[in-house]
Every structure is written in structure tokens, then in C-alpha cells.
C-alpha positions, -999 to 999 in steps of 0.1 A, spaced: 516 -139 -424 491 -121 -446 500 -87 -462 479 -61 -448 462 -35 -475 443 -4 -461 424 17 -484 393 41 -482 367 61 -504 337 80 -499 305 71 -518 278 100 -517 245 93 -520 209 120 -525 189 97 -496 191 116 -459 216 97 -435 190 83 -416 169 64 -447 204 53 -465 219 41 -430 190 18 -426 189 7 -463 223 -1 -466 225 -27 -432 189 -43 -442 207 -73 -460 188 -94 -484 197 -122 -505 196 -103 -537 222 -77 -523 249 -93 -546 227 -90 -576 225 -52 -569 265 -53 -571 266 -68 -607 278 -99 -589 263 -131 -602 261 -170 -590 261 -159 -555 242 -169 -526 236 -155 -492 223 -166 -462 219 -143 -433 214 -151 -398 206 -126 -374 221 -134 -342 207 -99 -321 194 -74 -332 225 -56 -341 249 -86 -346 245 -105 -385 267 -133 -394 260 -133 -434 271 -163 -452 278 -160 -495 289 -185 -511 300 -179 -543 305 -202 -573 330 -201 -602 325 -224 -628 307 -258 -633 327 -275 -598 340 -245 -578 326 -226 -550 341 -199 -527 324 -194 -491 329 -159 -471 316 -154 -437 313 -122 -420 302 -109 -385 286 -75 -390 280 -51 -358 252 -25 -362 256 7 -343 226 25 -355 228 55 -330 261 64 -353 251 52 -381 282 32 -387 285 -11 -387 315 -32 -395 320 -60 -413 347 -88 -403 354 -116 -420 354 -150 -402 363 -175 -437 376 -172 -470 401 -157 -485 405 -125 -466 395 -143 -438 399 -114 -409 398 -86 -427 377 -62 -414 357 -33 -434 339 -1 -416 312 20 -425 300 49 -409 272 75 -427 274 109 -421 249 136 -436 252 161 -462 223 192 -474 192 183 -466 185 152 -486 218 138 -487 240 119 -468 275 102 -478 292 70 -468 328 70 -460 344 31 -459 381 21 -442 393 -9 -452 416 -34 -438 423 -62 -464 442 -92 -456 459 -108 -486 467 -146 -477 481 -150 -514 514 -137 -510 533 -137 -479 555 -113 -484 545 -89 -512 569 -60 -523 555 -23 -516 545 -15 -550 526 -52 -554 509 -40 -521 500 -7 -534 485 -21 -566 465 -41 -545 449 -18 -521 444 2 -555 427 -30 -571 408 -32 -534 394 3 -536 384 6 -571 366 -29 -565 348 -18 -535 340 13 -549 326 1 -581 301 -19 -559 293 10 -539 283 31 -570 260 7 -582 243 0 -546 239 41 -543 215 37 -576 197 9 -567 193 26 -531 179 60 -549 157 40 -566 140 21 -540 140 49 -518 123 74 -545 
């Protein structure tokens, strides 16, 4: 059984809830790029107009590659999607997202989630603490850098 590791943050962003909801679930294949992330590819197929299966593959060193795919749900009315991983290495872990606004010209993303750690079967508390710590400040990290890039497209 996989060890379970919840976490959450909030990411605020100065682009109204509206304009950052529909920038942040308009995926591209450069997304990872904006992330820092290098060597990774996507391919995104949308399967309604609300329903995305995005496929990354990502490839470490000369022989190696890693493939993730998730099924992401869009529920623009709310402004929140999910994310759930069908393969790789957290295979069914599932990630939410929902934007809520701020002032007038901001807005401010909260994320939940649910990491399943294959690794280790049975993890001790403190190992599964580091992790969902590790998790976070990952996800966060990423999130920082996609508020910027979002700010500056949206100027």
C-alpha cells in the first residue's frame, strides 16, 4: 500500500480570479519550462471541453525517462479543476485547485494535495511528515514561479 501525504498552501496572485482561473487551466507544452523544469515534454489531449488527459514525459539522463499521466476536470463556474494521476510514480494521487478572489485585481489560489508515495510502504510518521513538507515546498516553489510568468503575460 502507498503512504498517503496531504499537504496545502495558498499562492496569491495580482490577476482578477476570473483572468488567472483561465490562465492557469489553458495548458501548453511549455508549461514545465515556466516551472524551471527542463527535458520535459507534454502532450495534451482534450477529451471535452472540460476533461484534459495531459501526458509529460520526463527524461533524466542520457537513457531514462519518466511518464506521468493525469485526468484534469475543469469546473469553470467555480473556478476550481483537479488534477488525478493515472501513471507514474504517484500514480492516483490527486491535486485540487480552486481560485478565489481578493481586492479588486487580485485573486489567490489555494491547492490540497493528496500524494501517494509508492516508494516506501510503510513509512514512519516523521518520514511521512518530511515528505508532505518536501511535497509542499516543491509544489509551491512551482507555483511561485507560474504566478510571475502569469503576471507577465497577463500585464
Amino acid at each position: 500500500m502507498p503512504t498517503p501525504t496531504y499537504y496545502h498552501f495558498q499562492q496569491h496572485f495580482n490577476v482578477p480570479a476570473r483572468k488567472a482561473f483561465e490562465w492557469c487551466t489553458t495548458y501548453t507544452p511549455g508549461d514545465h519550462a515556466l516551472m524551471g523544469e527542463k527535458d520535459v515534454s507534454r502532450k495534451i489531449e482534450n477529451i471535452t471541453d472540460r476533461t484534459i488527459i495531459l501526458t509529460d514525459t520526463f527524461n533524466i539522463g542520457a537513457d531514462n525517462q519518466i511518464e506521468k499521466q493525469k485526468l484534469v476536470q475543469i469546473y469553470p463556474e467555480i473556478l476550481f479543476w483537479t488534477s488525478t494521476h493515472l501513471s507514474g510514480p504517484a500514480k492516483h494521487s490527486q491535486f485540487t485547485y480552486n481560485i478565489t478572489a481578493g481586492a479588486v485585481d487580485n485573486s489567490q489560489l489555494d491547492f490540497t494535495g493528496l500524494l501517494l508515495a509508492y516508494e516506501n510502504e510503510k513509512i514512519s510518521a516523521v518520514d511521512a511528515a518530511q515528505l508532505s513538507k518536501k511535497a509542499r515546498k516543491e509544489d509551491a516553489g512551482s507555483w511561485a514561479l507560474l504566478a510571475k510568468a502569469m503576471e507577465q503575460d497577463l500585464r
